[in-house]
C-alpha positions, 0 to 999 in steps of 0.5 A: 500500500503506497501511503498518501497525503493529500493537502489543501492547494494553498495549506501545508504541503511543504509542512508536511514534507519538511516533518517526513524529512525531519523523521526520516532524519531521525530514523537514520540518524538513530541508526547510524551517522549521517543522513544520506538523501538524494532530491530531484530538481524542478518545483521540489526545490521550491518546497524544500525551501519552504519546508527546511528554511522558511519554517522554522519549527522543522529548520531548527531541528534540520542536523545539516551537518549531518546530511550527505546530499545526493541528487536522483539525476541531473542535467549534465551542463555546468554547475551555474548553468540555469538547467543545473538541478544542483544550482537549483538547490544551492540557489533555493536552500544551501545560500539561504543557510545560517553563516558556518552551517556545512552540510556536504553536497555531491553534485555531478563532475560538470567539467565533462558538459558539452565533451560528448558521449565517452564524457558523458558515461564518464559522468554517470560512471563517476557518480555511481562510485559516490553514490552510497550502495543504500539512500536513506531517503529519496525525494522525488517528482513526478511530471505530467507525462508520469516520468521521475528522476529521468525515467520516461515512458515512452517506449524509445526510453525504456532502456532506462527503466529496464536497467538493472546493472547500473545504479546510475545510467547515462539517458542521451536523448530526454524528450525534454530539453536538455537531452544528456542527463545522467539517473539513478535506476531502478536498483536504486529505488530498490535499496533505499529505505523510503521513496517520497513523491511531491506532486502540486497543481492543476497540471497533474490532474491526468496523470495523477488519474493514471497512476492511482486510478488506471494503476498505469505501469508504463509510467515510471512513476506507477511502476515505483507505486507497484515495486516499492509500494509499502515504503513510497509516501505521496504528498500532493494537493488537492489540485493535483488530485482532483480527477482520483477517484480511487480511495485505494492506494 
């Protein structure tokens, strides 16, 4: 059973995403030294910000020393580039930190954008060395079209969601610009220790219906719901989810 929380368009979804984090936190931290979280890029950023900076009931127990940031994929241009989902994140959350808070980040090597198909397996090669063999916690998001990190539906993208071998994959051609991304995989979702999913606005009313009412597999997202469903939680709002009908998840 997925696990689904549903808030009102303009209430407390970044609330509610800022106290799983907290406690996902926690758990980890119970268990060991450090909190190892990958994000997606996109409209999540936007959220953490307001979950993790703006509030300051969840910001003042955030143990940023303590976290190991990763990211579920990532746009393969350089750091500062606007399509960067790491300049995204530092814009939004690392520059708005307390002076001397630290917290470790591991972005992609974007010194190898723009050198080609060798560098670009270099990159996705690279970054599953680092990646740690089992993320605490992924956050993740959902596009119109169903895709998450950068896994796609259609079926010339379905060497993505098929890999098993690699933890992160080179994806050389997203439909949506730009094309060379790297991302995790499926092995991935499999070790980690929970999935959650933020999905907001109006925009997403049909897939929301194709992932929770047609239980939709070819779309990544669905297929998350179905492999991993007791440890996956949903935040979305109530503008999101208005064409479910489904009470079953």
């Amino acid at each position: 059973m997925v696990n689904v929380v549903v808030c009102a368009a303009s209430d407390n979804l970044p609330e509610k995403v800022g106290e799983y984090v907290l406690r996902k936190q926690d758990e980890a931290l119970a268990r060991g030294s450090v909190f190892n979280l990958a994000i997606s890029g996109g409209s999540l950023v936007n959220v953490l910000k307001t979950a993790l900076i703006d509030d300051k009931k969840v910001a003042d127990k955030v143990q940023w020393s303590k976290w190991r940031v990763y990211f579920v994929d990532e746009r393969i241009v350089s750091l500062t580039h606007p399509d960067s989902n790491y300049g995204a994140f530092k814009e939004a959350v690392l520059d708005h930190l307390p002076s001397g808070v630290q917290v470790q980040v591991f972005p992609i090597n974007a010194s190898l954008a723009g050198k080609g198909p060798e560098a670009y397996e270099q990159v996705a090669k690279e970054y599953e060395e680092i990646l740690p063999k089992k993320l605490d916690t992924l956050l993740l998001g959902c596009g119109p079209d169903g895709h998450t990190c950068s896994l796609f539906p259609d079926a010339e993208h379905a060497y993505l969601v098929a890999e098993r071998q690699k933890r992160v994959i080179w994806c050389h051609d997203s439909p949506k610009p730009p094309s060379d991304r790297v991302t995790i995989t499926i092995p991935v979702m499999d070790a980690a220790g929970d999935i959650a999913f933020v999905a907001t606005g109006s925009s997403k009313q049909p897939v929301m219906h194709q992932i929770f009412d047609k239980k939709d597999t070819k779309l990544p997202t669905a297929l998350v719901n179905k492999l991993f469903g007791g440890k996956v939680t949903w935040f979305v709002d109530d503008q999101a989810f208005t064409k479910v009908e489904t009470k079953t998840f």
